[in-house]
DRENGU-401854 format. One record per residue: residue number from 1; residue in one letter; x, y, z of N, C-alpha, C in turn. Coordinates in Angstrom, 3 decimals. Layout:
<sites>
<resi:NUM | resn:a | n.x:X | n.y:Y | n.z:Z | ca.x:X | ca.y:Y | ca.z:Z | c.x:X | c.y:Y | c.z:Z>;
...
</sites>
This chain:
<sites>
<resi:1 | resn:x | n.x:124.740 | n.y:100.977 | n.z:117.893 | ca.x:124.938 | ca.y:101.876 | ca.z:116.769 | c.x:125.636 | c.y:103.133 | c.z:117.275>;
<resi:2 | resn:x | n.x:126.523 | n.y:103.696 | n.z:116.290 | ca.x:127.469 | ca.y:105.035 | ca.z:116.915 | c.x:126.896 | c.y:105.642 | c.z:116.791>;
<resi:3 | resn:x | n.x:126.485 | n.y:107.053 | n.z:117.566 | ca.x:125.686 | ca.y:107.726 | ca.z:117.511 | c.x:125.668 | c.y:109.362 | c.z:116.777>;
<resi:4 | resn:x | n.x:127.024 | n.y:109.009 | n.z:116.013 | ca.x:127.047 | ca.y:110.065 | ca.z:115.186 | c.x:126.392 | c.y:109.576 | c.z:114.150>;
<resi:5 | resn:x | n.x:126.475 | n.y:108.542 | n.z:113.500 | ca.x:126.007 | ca.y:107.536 | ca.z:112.557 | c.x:124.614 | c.y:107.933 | c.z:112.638>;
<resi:6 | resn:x | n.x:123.770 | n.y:107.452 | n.z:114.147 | ca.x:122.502 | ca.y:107.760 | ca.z:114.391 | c.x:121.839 | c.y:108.902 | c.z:113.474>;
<resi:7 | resn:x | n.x:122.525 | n.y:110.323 | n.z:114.290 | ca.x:122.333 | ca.y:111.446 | ca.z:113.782 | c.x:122.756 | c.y:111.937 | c.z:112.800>;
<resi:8 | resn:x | n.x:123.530 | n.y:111.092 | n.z:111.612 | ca.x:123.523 | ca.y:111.080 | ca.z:110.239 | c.x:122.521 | c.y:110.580 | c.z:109.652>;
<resi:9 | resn:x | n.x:121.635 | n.y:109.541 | n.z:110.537 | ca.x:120.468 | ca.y:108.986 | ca.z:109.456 | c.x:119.614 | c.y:109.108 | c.z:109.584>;
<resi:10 | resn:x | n.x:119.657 | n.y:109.882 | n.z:110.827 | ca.x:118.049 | ca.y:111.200 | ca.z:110.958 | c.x:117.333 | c.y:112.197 | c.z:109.804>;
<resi:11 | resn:x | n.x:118.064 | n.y:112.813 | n.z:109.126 | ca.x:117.651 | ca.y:113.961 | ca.z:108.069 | c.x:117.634 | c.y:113.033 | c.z:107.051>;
<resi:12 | resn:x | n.x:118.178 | n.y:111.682 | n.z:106.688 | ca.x:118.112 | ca.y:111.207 | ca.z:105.483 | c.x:116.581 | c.y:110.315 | c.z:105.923>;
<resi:13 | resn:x | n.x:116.606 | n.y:110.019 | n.z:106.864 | ca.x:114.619 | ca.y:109.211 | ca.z:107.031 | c.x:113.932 | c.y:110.643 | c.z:106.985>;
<resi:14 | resn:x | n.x:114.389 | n.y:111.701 | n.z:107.089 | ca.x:113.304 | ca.y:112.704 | ca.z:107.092 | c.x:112.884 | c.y:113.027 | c.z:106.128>;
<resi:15 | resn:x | n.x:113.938 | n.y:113.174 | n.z:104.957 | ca.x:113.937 | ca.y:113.474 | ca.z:103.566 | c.x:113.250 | c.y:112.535 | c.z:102.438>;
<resi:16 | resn:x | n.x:113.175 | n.y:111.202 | n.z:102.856 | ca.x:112.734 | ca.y:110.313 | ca.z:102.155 | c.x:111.537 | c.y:110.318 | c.z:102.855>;
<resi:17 | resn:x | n.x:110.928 | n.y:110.530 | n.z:104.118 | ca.x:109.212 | ca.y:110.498 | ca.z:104.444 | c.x:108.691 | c.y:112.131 | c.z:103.452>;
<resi:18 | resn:x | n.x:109.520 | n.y:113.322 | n.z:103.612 | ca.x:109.182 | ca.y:113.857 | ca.z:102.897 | c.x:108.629 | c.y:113.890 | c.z:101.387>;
<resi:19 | resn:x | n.x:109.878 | n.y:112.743 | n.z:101.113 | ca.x:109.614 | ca.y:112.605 | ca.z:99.262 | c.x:108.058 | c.y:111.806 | c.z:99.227>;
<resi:20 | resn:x | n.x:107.883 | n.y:110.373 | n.z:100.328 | ca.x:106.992 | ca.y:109.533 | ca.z:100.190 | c.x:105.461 | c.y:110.685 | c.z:99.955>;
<resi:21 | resn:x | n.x:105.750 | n.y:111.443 | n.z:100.916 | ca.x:104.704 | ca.y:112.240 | ca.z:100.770 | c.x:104.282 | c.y:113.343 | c.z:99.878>;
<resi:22 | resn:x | n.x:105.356 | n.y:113.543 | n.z:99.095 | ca.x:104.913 | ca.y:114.660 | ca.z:98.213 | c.x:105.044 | c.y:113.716 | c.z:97.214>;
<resi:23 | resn:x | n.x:105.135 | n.y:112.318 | n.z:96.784 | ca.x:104.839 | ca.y:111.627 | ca.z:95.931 | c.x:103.080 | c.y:111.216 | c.z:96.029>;
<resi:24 | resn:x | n.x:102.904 | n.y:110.845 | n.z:96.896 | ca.x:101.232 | ca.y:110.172 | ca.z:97.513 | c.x:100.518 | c.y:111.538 | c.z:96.990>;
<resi:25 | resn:x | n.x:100.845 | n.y:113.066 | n.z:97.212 | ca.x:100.102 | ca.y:114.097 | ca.z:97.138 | c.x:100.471 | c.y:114.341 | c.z:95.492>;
<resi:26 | resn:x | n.x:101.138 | n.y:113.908 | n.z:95.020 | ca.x:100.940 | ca.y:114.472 | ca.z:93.324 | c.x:100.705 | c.y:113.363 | c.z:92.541>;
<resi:27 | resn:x | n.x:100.224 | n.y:112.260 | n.z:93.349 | ca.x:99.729 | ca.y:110.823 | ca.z:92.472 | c.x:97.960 | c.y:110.961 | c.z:92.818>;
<resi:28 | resn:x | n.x:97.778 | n.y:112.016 | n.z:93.958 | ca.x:96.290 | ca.y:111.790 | ca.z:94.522 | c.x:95.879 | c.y:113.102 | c.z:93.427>;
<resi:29 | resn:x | n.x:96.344 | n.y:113.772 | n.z:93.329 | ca.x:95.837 | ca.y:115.070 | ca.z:92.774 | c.x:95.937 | c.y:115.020 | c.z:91.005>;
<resi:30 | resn:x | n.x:97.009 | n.y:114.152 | n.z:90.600 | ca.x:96.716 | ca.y:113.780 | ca.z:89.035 | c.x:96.217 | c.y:112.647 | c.z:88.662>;
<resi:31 | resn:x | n.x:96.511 | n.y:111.242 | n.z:89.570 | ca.x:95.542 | ca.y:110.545 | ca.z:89.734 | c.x:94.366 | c.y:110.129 | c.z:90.457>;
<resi:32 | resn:x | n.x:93.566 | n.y:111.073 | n.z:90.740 | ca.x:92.583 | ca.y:110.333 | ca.z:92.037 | c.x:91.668 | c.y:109.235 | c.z:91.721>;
<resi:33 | resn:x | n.x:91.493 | n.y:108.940 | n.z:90.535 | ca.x:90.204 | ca.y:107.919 | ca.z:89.906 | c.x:91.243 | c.y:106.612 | c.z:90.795>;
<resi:34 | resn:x | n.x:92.603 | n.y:106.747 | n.z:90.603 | ca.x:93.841 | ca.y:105.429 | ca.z:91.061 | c.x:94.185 | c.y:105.518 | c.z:92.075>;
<resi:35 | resn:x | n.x:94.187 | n.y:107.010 | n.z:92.860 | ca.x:94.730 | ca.y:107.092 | ca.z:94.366 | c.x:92.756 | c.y:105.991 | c.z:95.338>;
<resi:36 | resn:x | n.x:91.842 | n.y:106.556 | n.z:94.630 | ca.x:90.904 | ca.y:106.064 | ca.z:95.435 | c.x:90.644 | c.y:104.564 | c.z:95.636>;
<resi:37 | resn:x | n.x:90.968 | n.y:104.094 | n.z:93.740 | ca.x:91.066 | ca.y:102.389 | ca.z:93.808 | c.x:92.381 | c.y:102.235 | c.z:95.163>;
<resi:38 | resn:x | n.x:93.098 | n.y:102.570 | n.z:94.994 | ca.x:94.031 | ca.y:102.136 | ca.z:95.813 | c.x:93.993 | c.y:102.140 | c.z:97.154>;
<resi:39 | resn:x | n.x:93.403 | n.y:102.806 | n.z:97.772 | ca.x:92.632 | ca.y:103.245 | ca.z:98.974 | c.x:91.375 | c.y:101.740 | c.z:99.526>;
<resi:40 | resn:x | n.x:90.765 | n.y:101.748 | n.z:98.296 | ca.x:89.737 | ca.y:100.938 | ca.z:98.183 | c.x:90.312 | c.y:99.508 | c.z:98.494>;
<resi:41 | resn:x | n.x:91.499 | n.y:98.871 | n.z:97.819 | ca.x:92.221 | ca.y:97.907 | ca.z:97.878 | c.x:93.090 | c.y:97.736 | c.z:99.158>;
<resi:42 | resn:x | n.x:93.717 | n.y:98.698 | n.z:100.064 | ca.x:93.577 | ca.y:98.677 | ca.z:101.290 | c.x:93.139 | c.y:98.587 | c.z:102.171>;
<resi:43 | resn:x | n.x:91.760 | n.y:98.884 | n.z:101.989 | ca.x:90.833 | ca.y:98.652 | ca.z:102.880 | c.x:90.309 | c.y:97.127 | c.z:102.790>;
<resi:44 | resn:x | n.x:89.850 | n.y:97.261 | n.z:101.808 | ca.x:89.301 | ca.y:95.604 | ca.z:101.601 | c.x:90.178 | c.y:94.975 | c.z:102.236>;
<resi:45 | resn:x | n.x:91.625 | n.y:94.984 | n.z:102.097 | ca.x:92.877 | ca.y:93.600 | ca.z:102.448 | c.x:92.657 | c.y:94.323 | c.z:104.319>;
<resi:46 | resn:x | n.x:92.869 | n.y:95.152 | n.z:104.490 | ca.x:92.824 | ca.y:95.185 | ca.z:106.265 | c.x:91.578 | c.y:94.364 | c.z:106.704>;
<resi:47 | resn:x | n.x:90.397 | n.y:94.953 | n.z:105.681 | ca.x:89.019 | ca.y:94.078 | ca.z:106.745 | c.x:88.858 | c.y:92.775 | c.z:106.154>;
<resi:48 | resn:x | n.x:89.313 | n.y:92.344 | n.z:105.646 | ca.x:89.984 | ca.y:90.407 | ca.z:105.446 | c.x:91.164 | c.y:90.466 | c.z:106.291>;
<resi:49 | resn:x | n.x:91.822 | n.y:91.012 | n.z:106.897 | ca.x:93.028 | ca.y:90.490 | ca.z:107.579 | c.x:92.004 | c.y:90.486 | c.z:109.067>;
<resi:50 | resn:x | n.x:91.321 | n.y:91.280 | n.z:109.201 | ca.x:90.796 | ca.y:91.808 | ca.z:110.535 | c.x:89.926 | c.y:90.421 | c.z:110.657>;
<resi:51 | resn:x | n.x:88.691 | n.y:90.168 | n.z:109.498 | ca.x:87.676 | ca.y:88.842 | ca.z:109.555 | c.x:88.542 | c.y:87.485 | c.z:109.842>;
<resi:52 | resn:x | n.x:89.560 | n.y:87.272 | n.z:109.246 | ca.x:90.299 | ca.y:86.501 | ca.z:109.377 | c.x:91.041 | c.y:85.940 | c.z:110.857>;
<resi:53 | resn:x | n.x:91.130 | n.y:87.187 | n.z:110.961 | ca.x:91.788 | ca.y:87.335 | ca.z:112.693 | c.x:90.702 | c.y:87.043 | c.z:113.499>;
<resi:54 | resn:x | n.x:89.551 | n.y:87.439 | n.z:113.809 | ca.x:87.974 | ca.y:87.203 | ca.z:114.225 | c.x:88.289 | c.y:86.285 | c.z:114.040>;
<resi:55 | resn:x | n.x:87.830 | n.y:85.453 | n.z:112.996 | ca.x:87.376 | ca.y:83.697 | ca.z:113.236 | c.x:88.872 | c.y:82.971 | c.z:113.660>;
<resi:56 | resn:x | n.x:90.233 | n.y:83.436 | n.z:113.484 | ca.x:90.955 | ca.y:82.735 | ca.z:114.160 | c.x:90.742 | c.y:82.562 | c.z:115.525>;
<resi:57 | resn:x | n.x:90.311 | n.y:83.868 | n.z:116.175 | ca.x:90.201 | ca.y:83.731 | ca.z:117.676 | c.x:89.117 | c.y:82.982 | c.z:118.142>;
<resi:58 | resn:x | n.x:88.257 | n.y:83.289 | n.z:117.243 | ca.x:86.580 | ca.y:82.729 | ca.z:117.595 | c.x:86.886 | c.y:80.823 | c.z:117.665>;
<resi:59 | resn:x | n.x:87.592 | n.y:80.865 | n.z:116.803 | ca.x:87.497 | ca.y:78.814 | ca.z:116.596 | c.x:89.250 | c.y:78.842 | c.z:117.899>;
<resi:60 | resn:x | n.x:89.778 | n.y:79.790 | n.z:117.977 | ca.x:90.848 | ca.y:79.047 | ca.z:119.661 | c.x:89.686 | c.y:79.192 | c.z:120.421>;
<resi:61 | resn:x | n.x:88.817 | n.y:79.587 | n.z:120.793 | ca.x:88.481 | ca.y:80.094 | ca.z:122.200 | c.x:87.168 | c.y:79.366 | c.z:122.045>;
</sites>
């Protein structure tokens, strides 16, 4: 990759983590009853990905 290119697409990933985040912070603060389900629904799917992973290893080994 050219590396002016590079350092053209530096401030534009910065600007869009910026937006991600001041989107997450004005969806938590007008919605929180939906920011928390949503939270809630992440979690659940990581600790099924995690149990899942457990008994994969548990039945190789």
């Amino acid at each position: 990759m050219d590396i002016a290119l590079r350092e053209a697409a530096l401030p534009a990933k910065k600007y869009i983590t910026w937006a991600a985040v001041a989107f997450v912070a004005f969806y938590m603060i007008k919605h929180p009853d939906g920011a928390a389900r949503s939270v809630q629904t992440a979690a659940d799917g990581i600790s099924s990905a995690a149990g899942s992973l457990a008994t994969f290893v548990t039945e190789i080994g």
